[in-house]
TORPATI-517138 format. One record per residue (C-alpha): residue number from 0; x, y, z. Coordinates in steps of 0.5 Angstrom, whole numbers, always signed. Layout:
{i->NUM, east->X, north->Y, up->Z}
...
END
This chain:
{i->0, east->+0, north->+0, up->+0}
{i->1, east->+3, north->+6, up->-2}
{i->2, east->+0, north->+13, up->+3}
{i->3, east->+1, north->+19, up->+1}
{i->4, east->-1, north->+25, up->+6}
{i->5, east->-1, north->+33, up->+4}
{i->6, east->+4, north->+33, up->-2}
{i->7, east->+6, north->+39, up->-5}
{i->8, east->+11, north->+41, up->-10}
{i->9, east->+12, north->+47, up->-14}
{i->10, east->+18, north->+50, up->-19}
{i->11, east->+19, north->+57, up->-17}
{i->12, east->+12, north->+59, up->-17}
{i->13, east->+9, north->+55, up->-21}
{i->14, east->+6, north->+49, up->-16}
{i->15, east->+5, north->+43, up->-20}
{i->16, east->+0, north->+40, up->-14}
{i->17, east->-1, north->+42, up->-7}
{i->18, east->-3, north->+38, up->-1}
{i->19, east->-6, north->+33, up->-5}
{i->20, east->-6, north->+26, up->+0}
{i->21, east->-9, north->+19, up->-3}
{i->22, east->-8, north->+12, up->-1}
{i->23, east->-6, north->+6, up->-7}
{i->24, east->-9, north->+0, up->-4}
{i->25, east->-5, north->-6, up->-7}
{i->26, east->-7, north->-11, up->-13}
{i->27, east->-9, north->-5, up->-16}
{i->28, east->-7, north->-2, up->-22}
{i->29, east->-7, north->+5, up->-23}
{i->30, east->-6, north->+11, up->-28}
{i->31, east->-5, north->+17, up->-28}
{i->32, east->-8, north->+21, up->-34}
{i->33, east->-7, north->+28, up->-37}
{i->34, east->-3, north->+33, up->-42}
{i->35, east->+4, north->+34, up->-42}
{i->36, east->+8, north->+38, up->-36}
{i->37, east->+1, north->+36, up->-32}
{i->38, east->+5, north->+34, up->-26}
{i->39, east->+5, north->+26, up->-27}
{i->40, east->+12, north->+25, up->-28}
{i->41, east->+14, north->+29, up->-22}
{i->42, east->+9, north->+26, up->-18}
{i->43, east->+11, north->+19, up->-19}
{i->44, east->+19, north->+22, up->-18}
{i->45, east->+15, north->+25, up->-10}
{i->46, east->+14, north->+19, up->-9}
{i->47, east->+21, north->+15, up->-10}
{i->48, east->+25, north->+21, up->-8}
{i->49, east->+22, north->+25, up->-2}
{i->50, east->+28, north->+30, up->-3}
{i->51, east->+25, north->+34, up->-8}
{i->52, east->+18, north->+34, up->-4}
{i->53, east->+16, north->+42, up->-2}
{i->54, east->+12, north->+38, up->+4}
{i->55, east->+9, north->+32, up->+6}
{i->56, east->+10, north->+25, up->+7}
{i->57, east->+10, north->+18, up->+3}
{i->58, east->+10, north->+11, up->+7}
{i->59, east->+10, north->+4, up->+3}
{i->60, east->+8, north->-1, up->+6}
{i->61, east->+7, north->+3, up->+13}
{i->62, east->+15, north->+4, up->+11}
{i->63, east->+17, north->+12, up->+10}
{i->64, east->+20, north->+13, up->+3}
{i->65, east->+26, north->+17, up->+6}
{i->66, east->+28, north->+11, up->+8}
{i->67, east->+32, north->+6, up->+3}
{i->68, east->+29, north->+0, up->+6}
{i->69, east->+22, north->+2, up->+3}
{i->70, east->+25, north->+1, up->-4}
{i->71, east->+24, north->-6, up->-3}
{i->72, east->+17, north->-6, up->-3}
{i->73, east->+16, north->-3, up->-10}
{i->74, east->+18, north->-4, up->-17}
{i->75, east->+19, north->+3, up->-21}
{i->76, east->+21, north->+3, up->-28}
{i->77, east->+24, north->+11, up->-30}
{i->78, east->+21, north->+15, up->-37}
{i->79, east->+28, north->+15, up->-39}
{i->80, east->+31, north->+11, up->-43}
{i->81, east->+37, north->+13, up->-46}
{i->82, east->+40, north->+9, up->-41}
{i->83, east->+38, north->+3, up->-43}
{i->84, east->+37, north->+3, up->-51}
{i->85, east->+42, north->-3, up->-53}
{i->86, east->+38, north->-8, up->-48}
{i->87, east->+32, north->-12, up->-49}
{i->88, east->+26, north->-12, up->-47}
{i->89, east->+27, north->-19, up->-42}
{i->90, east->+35, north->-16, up->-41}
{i->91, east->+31, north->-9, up->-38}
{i->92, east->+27, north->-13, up->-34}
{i->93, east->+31, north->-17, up->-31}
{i->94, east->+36, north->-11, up->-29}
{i->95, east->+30, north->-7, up->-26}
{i->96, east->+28, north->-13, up->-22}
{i->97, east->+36, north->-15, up->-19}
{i->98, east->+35, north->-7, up->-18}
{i->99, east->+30, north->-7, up->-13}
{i->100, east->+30, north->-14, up->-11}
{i->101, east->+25, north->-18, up->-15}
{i->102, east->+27, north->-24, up->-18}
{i->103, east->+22, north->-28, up->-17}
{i->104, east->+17, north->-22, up->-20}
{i->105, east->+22, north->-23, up->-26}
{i->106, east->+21, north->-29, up->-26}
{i->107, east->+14, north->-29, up->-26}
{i->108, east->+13, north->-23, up->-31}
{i->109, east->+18, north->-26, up->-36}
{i->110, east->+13, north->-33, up->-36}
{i->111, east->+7, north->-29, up->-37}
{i->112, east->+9, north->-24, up->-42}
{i->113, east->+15, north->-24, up->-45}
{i->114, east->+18, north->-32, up->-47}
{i->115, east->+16, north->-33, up->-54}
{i->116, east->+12, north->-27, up->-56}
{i->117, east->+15, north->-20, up->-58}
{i->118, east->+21, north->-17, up->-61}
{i->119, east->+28, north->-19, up->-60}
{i->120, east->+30, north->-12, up->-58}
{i->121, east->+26, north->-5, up->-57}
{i->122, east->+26, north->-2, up->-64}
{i->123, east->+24, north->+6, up->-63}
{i->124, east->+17, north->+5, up->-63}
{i->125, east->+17, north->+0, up->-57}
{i->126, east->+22, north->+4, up->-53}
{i->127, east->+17, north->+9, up->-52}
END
């Protein structure tokens, strides 16, 4: 479960959300939804680095996302790519689940989605 309480964030004078609070029950899926520079990437970024959080709290599984431990309660994979261009699809999951300790969501992913279906490496089109 993830429980956000009283986030703000702005850029300057710019606020992007201002004490917004939410609890994301587990075995859900999420979305959020809305135009460029909405605020959905920074949002997301609040969660996982509460540094760059003007105000509030973020706790994952009762943990606070300050503390590295709360890392291992979740999977988060960035918008950016640049540094993953050259890896497949199966070698990109497989990074990020050694990153946050999650190998056996890796191995249950790859026997779901990924043996025999889809292309060998990301083209430009399946990198987005």
């Amino acid at each position: 479960m993830i429980e956000i309480n009283n986030l703000s964030k702005s850029y300057g004078i710019n606020k992007i959300f201002e004490n917004e609070s939410i609890t994301l029950t587990n075995s859900c899926i999420y979305a959020l939804v809305g135009v460029n520079g909405i605020g959905k990437s920074t949002f997301l970024n609040s969660i996982i680095q509460p540094s760059t959080l003007d105000k509030g709290s973020v706790k994952i599984d009762d943990i606070p996302s300050i503390d590295f431990t709360a890392k291992y309660h979740y999977a988060f994979v960035p918008d950016t790519k640049d540094m993953f261009l050259n890896l497949t699809g199966k070698e990109y999951l497989q990074f990020v689940s050694e990153l946050y300790n999650q190998k056996e969501k890796f191995d249950e992913l790859l026997a779901t989605y990924i043996v025999g279906k889809g292309p060998k490496t990301l083209t430009r089109t399946t990198r987005k």
